[in-house]
C-alpha positions as a printed NumPy array, in Angstrom:
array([[ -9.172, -46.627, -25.395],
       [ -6.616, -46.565, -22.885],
       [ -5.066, -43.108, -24.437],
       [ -8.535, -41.626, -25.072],
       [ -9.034, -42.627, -20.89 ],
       [ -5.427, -41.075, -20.177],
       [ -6.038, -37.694, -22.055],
       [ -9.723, -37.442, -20.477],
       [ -8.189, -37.654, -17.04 ],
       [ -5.463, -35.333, -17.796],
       [ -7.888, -32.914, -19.235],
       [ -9.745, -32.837, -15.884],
       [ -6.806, -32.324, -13.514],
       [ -5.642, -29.178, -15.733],
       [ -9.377, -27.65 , -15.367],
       [ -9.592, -28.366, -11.488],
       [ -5.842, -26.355, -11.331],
       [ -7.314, -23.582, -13.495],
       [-10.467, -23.878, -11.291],
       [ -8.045, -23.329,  -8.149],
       [ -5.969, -20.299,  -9.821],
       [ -9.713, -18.37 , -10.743],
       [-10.88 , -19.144,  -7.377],
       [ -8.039, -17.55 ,  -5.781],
       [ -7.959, -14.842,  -7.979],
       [-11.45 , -14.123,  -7.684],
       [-10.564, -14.056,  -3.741],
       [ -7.975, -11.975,  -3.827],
       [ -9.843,  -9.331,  -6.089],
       [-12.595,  -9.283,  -3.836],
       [-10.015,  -8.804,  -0.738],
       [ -8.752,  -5.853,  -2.825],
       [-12.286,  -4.361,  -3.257],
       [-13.384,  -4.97 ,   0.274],
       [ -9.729,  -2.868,   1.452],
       [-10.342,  -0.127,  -0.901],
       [-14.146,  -0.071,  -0.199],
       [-13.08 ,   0.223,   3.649],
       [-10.194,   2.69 ,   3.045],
       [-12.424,   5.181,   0.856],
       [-15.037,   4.993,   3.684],
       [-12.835,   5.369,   6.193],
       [-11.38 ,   8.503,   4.261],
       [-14.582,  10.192,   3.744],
       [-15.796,   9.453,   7.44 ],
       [-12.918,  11.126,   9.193],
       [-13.225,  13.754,   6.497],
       [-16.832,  14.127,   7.715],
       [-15.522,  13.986,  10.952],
       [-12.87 ,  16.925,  10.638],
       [-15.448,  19.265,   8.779],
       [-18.665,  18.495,  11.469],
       [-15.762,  18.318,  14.156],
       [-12.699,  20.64 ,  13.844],
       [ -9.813,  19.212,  13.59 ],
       [ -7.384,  18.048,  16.741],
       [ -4.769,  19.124,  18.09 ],
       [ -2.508,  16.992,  20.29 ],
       [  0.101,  17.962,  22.897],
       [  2.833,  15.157,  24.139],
       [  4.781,  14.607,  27.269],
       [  8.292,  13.492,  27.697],
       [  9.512,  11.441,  31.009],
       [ 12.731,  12.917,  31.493],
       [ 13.449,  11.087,  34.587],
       [ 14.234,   8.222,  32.64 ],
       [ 16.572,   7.729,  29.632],
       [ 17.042,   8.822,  26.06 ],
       [ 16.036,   6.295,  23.933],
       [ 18.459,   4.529,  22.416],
       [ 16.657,   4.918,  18.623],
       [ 16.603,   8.487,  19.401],
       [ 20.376,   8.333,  20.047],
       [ 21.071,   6.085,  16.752],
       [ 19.438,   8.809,  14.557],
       [ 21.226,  11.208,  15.909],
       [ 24.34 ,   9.596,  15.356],
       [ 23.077,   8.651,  11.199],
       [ 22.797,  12.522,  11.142],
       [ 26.084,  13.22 ,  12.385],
       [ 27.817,  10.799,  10.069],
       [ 25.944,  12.918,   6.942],
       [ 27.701,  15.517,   7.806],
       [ 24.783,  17.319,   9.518],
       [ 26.105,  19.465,  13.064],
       [ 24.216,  21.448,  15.108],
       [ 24.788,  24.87 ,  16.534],
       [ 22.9  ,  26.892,  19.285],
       [ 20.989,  30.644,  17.814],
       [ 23.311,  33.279,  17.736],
       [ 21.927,  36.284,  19.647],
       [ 24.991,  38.207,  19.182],
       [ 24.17 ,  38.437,  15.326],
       [ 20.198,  38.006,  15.473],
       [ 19.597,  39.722,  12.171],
       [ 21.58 ,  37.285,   9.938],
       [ 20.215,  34.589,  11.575],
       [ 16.303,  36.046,  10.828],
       [ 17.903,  36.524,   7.395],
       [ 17.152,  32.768,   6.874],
       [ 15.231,  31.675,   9.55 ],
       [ 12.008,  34.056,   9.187],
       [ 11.778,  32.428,   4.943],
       [ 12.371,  28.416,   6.554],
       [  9.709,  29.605,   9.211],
       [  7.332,  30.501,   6.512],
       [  8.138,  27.135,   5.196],
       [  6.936,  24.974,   7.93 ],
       [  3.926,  25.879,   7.947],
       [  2.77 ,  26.241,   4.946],
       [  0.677,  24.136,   3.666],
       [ -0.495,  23.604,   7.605],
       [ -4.321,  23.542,   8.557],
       [ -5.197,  27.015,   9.685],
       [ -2.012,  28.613,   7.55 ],
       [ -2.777,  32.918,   6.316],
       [  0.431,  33.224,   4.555],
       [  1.882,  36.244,   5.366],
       [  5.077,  38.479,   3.817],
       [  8.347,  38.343,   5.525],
       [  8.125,  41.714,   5.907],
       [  5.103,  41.128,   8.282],
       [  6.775,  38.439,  10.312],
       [  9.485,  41.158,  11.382],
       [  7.235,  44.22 ,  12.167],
       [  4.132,  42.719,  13.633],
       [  5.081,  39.73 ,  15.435],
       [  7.608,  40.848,  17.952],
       [ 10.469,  38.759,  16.097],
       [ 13.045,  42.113,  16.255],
       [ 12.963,  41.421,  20.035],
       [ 13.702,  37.814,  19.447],
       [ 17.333,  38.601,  21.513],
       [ 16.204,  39.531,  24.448],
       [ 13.543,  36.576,  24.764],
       [ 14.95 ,  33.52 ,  23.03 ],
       [ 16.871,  30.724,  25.225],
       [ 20.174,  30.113,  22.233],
       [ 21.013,  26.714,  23.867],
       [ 17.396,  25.57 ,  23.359],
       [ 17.351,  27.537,  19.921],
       [ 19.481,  25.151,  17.626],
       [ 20.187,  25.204,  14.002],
       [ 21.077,  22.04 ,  12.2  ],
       [ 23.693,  22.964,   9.259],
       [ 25.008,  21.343,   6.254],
       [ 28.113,  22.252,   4.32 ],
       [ 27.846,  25.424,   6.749],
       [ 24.213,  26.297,   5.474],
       [ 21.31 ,  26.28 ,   7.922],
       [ 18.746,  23.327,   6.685],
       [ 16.696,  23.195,  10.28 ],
       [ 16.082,  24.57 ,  13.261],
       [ 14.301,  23.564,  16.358],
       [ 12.587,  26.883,  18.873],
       [ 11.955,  24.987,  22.362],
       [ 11.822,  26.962,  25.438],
       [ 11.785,  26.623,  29.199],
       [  8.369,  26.439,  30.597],
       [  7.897,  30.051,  31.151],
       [  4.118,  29.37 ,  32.429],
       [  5.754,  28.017,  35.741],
       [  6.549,  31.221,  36.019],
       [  3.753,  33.571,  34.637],
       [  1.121,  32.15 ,  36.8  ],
       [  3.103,  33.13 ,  39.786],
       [  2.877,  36.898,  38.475],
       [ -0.875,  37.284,  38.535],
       [ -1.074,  38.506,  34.841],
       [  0.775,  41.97 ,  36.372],
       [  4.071,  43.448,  34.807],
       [  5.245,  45.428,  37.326],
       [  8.752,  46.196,  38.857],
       [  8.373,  43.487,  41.669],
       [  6.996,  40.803,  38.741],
       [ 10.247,  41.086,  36.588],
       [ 12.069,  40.304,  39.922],
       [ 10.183,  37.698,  40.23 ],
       [ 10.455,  36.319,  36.848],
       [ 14.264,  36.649,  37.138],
       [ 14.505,  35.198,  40.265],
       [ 11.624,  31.837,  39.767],
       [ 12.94 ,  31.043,  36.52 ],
       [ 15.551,  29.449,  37.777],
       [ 13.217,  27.34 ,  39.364],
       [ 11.751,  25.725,  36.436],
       [ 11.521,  22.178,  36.495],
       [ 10.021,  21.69 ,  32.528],
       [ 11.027,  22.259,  29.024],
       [  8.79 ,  23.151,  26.123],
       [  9.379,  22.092,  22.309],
       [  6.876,  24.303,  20.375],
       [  8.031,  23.478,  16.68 ],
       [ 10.361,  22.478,  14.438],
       [ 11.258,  23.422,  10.373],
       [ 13.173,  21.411,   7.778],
       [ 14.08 ,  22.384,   4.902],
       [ 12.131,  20.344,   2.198],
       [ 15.437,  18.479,   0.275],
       [ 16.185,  17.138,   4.133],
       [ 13.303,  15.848,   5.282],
       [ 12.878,  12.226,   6.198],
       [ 16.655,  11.9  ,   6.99 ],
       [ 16.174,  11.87 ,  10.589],
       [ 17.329,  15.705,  11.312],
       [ 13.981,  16.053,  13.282],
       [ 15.077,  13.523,  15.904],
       [ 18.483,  14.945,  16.067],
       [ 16.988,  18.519,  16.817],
       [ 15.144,  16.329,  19.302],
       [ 18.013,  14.804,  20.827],
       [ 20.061,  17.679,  21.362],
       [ 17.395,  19.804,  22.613],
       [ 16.13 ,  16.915,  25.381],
       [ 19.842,  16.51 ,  26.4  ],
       [ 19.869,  19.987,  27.328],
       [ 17.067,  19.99 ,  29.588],
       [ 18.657,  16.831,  31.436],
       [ 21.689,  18.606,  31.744],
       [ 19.393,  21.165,  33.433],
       [ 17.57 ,  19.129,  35.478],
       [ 13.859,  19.182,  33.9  ],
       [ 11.65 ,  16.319,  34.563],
       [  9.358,  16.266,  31.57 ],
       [  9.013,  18.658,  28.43 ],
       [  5.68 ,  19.099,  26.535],
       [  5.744,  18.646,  22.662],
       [  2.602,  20.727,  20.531],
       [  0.839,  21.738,  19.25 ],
       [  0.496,  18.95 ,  16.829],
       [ -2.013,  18.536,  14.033],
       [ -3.291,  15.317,  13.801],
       [ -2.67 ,  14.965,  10.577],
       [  0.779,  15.398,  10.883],
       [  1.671,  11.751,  10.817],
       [  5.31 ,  12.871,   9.933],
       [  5.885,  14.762,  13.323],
       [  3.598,  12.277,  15.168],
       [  5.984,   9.716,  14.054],
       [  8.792,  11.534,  15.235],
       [  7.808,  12.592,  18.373],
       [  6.942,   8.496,  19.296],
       [ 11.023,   8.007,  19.085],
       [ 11.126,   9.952,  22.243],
       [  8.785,   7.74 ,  23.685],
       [  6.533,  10.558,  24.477],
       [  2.969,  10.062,  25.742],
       [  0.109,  11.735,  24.345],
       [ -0.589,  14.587,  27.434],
       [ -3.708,  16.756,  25.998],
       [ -6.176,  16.668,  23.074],
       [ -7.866,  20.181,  21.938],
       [-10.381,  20.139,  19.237],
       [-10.096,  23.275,  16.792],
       [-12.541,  24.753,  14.76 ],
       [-12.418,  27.395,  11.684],
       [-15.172,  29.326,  10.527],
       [-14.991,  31.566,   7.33 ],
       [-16.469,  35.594,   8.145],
       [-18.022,  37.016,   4.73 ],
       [-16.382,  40.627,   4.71 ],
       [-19.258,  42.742,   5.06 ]])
């Protein structure tokens, strides 16, 4: 009786244990459903959102009055120890550099919302990019290189607004004084956009671009530089950009409409 009593009693314990592992598998399945339920709906509503909506566009602001962040720094530094330097644009030899640059450009942003592709060919007759010499700041133009190949490239700019709003939207004789003689009076750096080569992405070559660029326009004196346009679903670049410590500065909400051809 007193084995019959013994088995009876262990046969219990083992169902309340399996009772305890069902119940917390049952749990954690219906966590699981609840987290996908939430992340599909989630999904679909900003989905709604960006087709009812547009999509946004965000621009960021770097305090240059205080320091480079120290992260910023050590990423650099992982860069440079992969054997990854960095070189300002040549304008002496502008067409070999558009020779790779204008195919790396077509690169970044494809794939981008808003993106017409468009031939290389295109890129060098109808957007102005022959003239790129006689525009284009070199030590704020930098190419990152590998084993002597360019892999990246970073186009920032000084703040030539500061400028342009001074000139009244007139081109004149007395304005291109003007513009040579208040741009040295710019206080503010732009960084309009950078492009990585797809094998090197997400090994940090963004931040040193970022680095080397915001060092610059210390050395210069600048008190900020604005970062954007940036889509917001970027969440690469966003990511990047927050290692500068940069503060979100505008928002602009973008829409698309498709014209039937008549």
């Amino acid at each position: 009786m007193e084995d019959e009593k013994t088995n009876e009693e262990n046969h219990i314990k083992n169902i309340q244990v399996l009772n305890t592992i069902f119940e917390g598998l049952i749990s954690d399945a219906s966590d699981l459903v609840k987290d996908l339920s939430w992340g599909v709906k989630t999904y679909l509503f900003f989905g709604l959102i960006s087709i009812l909506f547009g999509i946004q566009e965000l621009i960021y602001n770097i305090d240059l009055s205080k320091p480079i962040p120290h992260k910023l720094k050590e990423k650099a530094q992982i860069c440079k120890e992969f054997g990854v330097k960095i070189r300002s644009f040549n304008r002496l030899h502008t067409q070999k550099e558009l020779n790779w640059w204008i195919n790396l450009f077509l690169q970044t942003f494809n794939g981008h919302w808003g993106y017409v592709p468009v031939s290389e060919e295109e890129v060098l007759s109808r957007f102005g990019i022959k003239q790129l010499r006689w525009f284009v700041d070199s030590k704020l133009f930098l190419v990152a290189e590998h084993n002597g190949s360019p892999i990246a490239y970073l186009w920032a700019t000084p703040d030539y607004n500061q400028v342009f709003q001074k000139m009244n939207g007139k081109l004149g004789p007395y304005q291109i004084f003007q513009f040579l003689w208040n741009k040295q009076q710019i206080n503010q750096g732009k960084l309009h956009f950078i492009g990585i080569k797809k094998d090197f992405r997400s090994k940090n070559i963004g931040s040193y671009l970022n680095y080397e660029a915001l060092l610059e326009m210390k050395k210069r004196g600048y008190n900020s530089a604005k970062v954007g346009l940036i889509d917001e679903e970027n969440t690469v670049a966003h990511k990047t950009i927050g290692i500068t410590n940069a503060k979100v500065y505008r928002k602009y909400r973008v829409f698309e409409k498709y014209i039937e051809k008549s």
